[in-house]
N, C-alpha and C positions, 0 to 999 in steps of 0.2 A: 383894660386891654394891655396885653405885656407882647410885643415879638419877638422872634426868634429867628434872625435872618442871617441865612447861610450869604456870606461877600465875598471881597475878593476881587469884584472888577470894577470898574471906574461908575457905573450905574449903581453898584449894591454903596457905592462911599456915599453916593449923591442919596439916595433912600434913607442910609443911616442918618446925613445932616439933617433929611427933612423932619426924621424919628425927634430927632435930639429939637429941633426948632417949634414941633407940634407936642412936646412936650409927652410923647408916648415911650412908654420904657419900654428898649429894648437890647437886645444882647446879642452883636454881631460876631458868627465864627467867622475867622480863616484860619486859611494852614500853616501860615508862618507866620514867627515874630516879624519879619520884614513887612508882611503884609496887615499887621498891626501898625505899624509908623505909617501906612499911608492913611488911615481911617481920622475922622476928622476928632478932636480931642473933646473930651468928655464921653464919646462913648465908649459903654463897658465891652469888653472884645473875650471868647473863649479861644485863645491859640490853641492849634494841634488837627495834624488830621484822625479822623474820624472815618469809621464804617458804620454799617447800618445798625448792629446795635447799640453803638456809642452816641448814635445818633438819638436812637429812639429812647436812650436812658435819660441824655440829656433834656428830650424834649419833656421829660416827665419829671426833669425837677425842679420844676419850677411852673406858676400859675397862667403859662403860654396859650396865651387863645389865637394865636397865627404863627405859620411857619410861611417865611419866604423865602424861596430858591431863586436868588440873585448870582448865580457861577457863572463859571463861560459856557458860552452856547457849546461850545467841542465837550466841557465834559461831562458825557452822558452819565458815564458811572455813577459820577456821585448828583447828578441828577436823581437816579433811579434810586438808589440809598433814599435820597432825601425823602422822596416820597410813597417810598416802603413804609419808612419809619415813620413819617408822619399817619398814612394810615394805620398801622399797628397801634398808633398810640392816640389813635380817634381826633385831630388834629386836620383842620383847614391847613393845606400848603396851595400858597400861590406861587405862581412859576414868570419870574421876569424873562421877558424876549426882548431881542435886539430885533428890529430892522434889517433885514438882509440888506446887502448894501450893493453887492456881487455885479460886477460889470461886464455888459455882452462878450464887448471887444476886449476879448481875452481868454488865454489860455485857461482850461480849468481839469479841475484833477479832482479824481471820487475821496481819494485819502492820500495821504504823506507818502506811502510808496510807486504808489502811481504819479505822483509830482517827481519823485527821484529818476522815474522810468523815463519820463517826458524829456526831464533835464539832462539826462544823459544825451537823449538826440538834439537838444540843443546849443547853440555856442557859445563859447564867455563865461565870463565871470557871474556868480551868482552872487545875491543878496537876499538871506535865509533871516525873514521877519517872522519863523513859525513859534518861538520859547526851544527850550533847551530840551525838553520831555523828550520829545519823537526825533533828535538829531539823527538819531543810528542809520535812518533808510537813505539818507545823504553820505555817508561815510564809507564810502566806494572807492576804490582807487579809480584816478581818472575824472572822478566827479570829487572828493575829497578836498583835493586842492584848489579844485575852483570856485570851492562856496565861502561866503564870510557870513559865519552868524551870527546875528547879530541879538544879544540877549542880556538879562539884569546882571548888574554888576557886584555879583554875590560870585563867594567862593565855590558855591556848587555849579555853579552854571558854567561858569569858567573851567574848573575842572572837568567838567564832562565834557565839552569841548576837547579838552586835551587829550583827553584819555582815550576820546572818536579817530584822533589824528588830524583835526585840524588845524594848519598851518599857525603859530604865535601869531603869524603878522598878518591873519586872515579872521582873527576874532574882535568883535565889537563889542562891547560891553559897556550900553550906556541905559538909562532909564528913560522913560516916555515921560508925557507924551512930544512926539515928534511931529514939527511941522514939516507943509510941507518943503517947505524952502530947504531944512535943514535933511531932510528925506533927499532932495535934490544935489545938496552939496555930495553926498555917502553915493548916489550911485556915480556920480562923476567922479568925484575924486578914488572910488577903485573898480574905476571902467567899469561899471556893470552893464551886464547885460539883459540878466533878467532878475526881477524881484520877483518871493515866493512870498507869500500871505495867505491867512485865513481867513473868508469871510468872516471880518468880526465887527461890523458895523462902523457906526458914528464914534461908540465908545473906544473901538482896537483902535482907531484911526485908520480904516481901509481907505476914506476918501484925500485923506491927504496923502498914504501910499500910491493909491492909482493917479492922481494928478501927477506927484511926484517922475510918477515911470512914463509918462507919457509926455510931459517938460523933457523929459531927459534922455528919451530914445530909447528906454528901457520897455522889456516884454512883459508881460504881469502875468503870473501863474497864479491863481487862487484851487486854494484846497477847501472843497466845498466842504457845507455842514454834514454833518453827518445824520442828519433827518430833518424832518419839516416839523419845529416844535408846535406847538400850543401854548398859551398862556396869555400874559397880558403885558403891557407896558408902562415902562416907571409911572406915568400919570396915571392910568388906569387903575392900579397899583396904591398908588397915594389917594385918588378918591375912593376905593374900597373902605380900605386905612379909617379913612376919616369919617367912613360914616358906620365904619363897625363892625362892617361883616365879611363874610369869608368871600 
C-alpha cells in the first residue's frame, strides 16, 4: 500500500502522523513551502500547486493504491481536480469531511459577498477570520476601514491586505490555532463587533471562535459551505487505511 494525500489542513497533518506511525508509505502535497513546516517530520511532502493534469501525472508515478482528499471543505476546485484525476488515472480517492459545526444563533451568508453585503448593514468594527484569498469582497470604502484581518504571517498575505486598502493598524497577522480566550482578548481589545468565519469545523477552530463572540458581545457571521460534501471521517478513513481497501 503506498498513498497519496492531498493536505494542508490540520486533519490531513493528523492522517499524515497516523501514515508515518502505521508504518504505511506515503507522499503528502501542499501548496507551499510554509505548509510543509507544519507537516509532522519524517514525512516526504510534494510542494507546489497543482491542476488536474499535474495531478493525474503525479498520481501515475508512482505505485499509489490510494488517493486522499484531506483540503479545506471551501476548496471545491481542487476537490474536483482531485478527483478527476484520480479517475482518469483508475485510482480510489477518498474524501475527508469535517463536521459542520455551524451555529443556529447566528448570522449566516451563502458566500464571501454576501457576508460583505450583510456587513455593510451592520455596525462596528469587524473581525475577518476568512484567510487572505477572498479579501476583495470586504475592501469597500466604508466597510474597508472597519474590518481587521486577520491572516498568516507571510509576506503574501500581508501584502494583499495592503494592496486591498486595509488600514496598517487594522491588520493581524498571527498563526493558529487560537483559543478561545486568546480569540476573546482580539475582539476586546479592537472593539469588535462582529466576527466573520467559515464553517470550518473542530479543525478551523469555529467552536472556540463562536464561544469567543458570544463571551465577548460579539455578532457571529458564518459563510456557509459551499455544498453538502460526502465522504468520510479522519477515523473512517484510518480504518479503511488499515484494512486495505478503497
Amino acid at each position: 500500500m503506498e498513498v497519496l494525500l492531498f493536505g494542508g489542513t490540520g486533519e490531513g497533518r493528523e492522517l499524515a502522523q497516523w501514515l508515518l506511525t502505521q508504518h504505511i508509505p506515503a507522499l503528502v502535497c501542499v501548496a507551499t513551502e510554509y505548509g510543509e513546516t507544519l507537516l509532522p517530520a519524517g514525512i516526504e511532502a510534494h510542494v507546489g500547486r497543482l491542476d488536474e493534469a499535474g495531478m493525474a501525472a503525479l498520481m501515475a508515478s508512482r505505485p499509489f493504491t490510494h488517493v486522499v482528499d484531506a483540503t479545506h471543505p471551501y476548496a471545491v476546485e481542487v476537490t474536483a481536480n482531485i478527483q478527476a484525476a484520480a479517475a482518469a488515472v483508475g485510482l480510489p480517492c477518498l474524501r475527508l469531511v469535517r463536521h459542520s459545526d455551524g451555529e443556529d444563533l447566528c448570522h449566516k451568508a451563502g458566500d464571501m459577498a454576501a457576508a460583505a453585503h450583510m456587513l455593510e448593514r451592520l455596525p462596528g468594527n469587524v473581525l475577518l477570520t476568512t484567510g487572505s484569498k477572498e479579501l476583495d469582497v470586504f475592501a469597500k470604502p466604508g466597510l474597508v476601514e472597519r474590518c481587521y484581518p486577520r491572516v498568516l504571517p507571510m509576506m503574501n498575505s500581508l501584502s494583499r491586505c495592503l494592496e486591498l486598502g486595509f488600514p496598517p493598524k487594522n491588520i493581524i497577522c498571527m498563526q493558529g490555532p487560537f483559543s478561545k480566550e486568546l480569540n476573546v482578548a482580539l475582539l476586546k481589545q479592537y472593539d469588535i463587533k462582529t466576527l466573520v468565519t467559515k464553517d470550518t469545523g473542530g479543525y478551523g477552530g469555529f467552536r472556540e471562535k463562536a464561544e469567543a463572540a458570544r463571551e465577548a458581545g460579539a455578532a457571529l457571521l458564518v459563510v456557509e459551505r459551499p455544498r453538502n460534501e460526502t465522504g468520510d471521517t479522519l477515523e473512517e478513513i484510518q480504518a479503511r487505511l488499515r484494512e486495505g481497501r478503497a
